[in-house]
C-alpha positions, 0 to 999 in steps of 0.5 A: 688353490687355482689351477695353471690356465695352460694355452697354446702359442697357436692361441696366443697367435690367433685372433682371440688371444688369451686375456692375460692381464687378469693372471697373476703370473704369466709363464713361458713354458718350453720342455719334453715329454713330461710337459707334453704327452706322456702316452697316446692314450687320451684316458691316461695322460696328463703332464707336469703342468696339468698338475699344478696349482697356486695360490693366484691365478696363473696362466702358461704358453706351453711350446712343447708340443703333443709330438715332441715325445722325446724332445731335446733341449737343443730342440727346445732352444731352436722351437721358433714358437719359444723364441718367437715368444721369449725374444722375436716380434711377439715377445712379452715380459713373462713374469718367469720361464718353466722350463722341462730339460734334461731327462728326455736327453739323458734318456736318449743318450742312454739309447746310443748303442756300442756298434763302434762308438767311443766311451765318450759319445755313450753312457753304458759300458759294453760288458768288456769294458764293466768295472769291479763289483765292488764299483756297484751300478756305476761299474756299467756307466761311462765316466767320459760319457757322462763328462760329454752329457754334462757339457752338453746340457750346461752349453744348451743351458748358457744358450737358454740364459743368453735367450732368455738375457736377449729380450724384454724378459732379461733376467726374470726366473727360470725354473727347472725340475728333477724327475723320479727314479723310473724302472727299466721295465718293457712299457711304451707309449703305444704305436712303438714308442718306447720302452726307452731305457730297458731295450738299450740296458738290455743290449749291453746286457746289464743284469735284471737286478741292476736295471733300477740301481743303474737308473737310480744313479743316473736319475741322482747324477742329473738332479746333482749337475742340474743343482750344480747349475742352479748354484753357479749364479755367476753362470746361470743367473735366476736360475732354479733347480726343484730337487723333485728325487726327494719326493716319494713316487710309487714306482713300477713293478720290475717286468710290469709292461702296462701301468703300474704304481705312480706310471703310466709307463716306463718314463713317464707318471700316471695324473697321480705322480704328476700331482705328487711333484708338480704341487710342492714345484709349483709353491716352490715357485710362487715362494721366489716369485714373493720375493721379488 
């Protein structure tokens, strides 16, 4: 198996390009933090693409960049470096586009607090408005919140399509991934950069012991609407979802504020983790691009 040769859209633009008629596939990659940077420890970080590997010799230009801690898909549609690669002056025919998109927004719309916003503008209840215990962890959620979140990444995947659809790449392969069930756990990054989940669960006082049911949930509701998207092929031509929920991750310990199981912290894995996804990602890629 031969590791993905990653490279930078600097290097690309540089003098010196990459070779990249030797490689058997040549992707596009854009995303958030689980294709960028994880912690601002050197040691300790590592991504999703770092990870894989395939059976050909394989290279990416990752436009997601080391700062983009908590980038968002309107953020990765308007990167002029990916647009400048998928449809500007330096566009080329890439054999598929990687794509890391959703979990960074469902984590940031996570974070909107109360202070007067409208249930359709946040995704947690304030403890007046929680449902019956019987509802389980879906009685501290928003229904209208998460209609508004759904929109949302469906409008910001047309976008992508209709880039992807505007250029000599016209129609080849998007792929996306699911995430793992984190735990709501006061862990950051370093320099005050997180915890994101646990501070915006806690204001709306969720209880301790639904902090990992209520993320579970939600972690399970974006990997539905994102296998929705993936089936609608009317919508979202060559577009495909890896269910990665379905794969085992050892997860962190409830309170934990460093590195625990298969995470470095609170949202983002360890090298480990990241193996464990991005090896079955990465043949469930090459299997479709066989077909072709």
């Amino acid at each position: 198996m031969k590791p993905l040769a990653i490279y930078t859209p600097g290097q690309v633009f540089s003098n010196d390009p990459p070779d990249f008629s030797s490689l058997g596939y040549r992707f596009l990659a854009e995303g958030d933090s689980w294709f960028s940077i994880g912690t601002l420890n050197p040691a300790k970080n590592s991504n999703l693409l770092f990870e894989m590997v395939f059976n050909q010799w394989a290279g990416a230009v990752n436009c997601a960049s080391p700062g983009d801690t908590l980038n968002r898909m309107s953020q990765m549609n308007r990167d002029p470096n990916f647009t400048d690669l998928l449809v500007g002056r330096r566009a080329r025919i890439w054999d598929a586009l990687l794509m890391s998109c959703g979990g960074n927004d469902l984590i940031d719309a996570f974070g909107v607090r109360a202070n007067g916003v409208a249930p359709d503008k946040r995704l947690l209840l304030t403890q007046a408005e929680w449902g019956p215990v019987a509802q389980g962890p879906s009685r501290y959620l928003s229904d209208a919140g998460w209609l508004t979140f759904c929109a949302y990444l469906k409008a910001n995947l047309d976008h992508l399509i209709g880039l992807r659809d505007g250029g000599p790449s016209k129609g080849v392969p998007i792929f996306l991934h699911g995430y793992s069930y984190p735990t709501p756990r006061p862990s950051g990054a370093g320099l005050k950069l997180g915890p994101w989940l646990y501070p915006s669960a806690q204001a709306y006082g969720v209880p301790e012991a639904d902090l990992m049911p209520v993320a579970r949930l939600l972690l399970g509701r974006l990997a539905e609407l994102l296998t929705a998207c993936a089936a609608d092929a009317a919508r979202y031509p060559n577009l495909h979802f890896f269910d990665t929920t379905a794969i085992a991750v050892e997860p962190a310990a409830v309170g934990s504020e460093g590195e625990s199981g298969d995470w470095v912290n609170e949202i983002h894995l360890t090298w480990r983790g990241y193996e464990k996804l991005a090896v079955p990602w990465a043949a469930a890629i090459e299997k479709v691009l066989a077909l072709r």
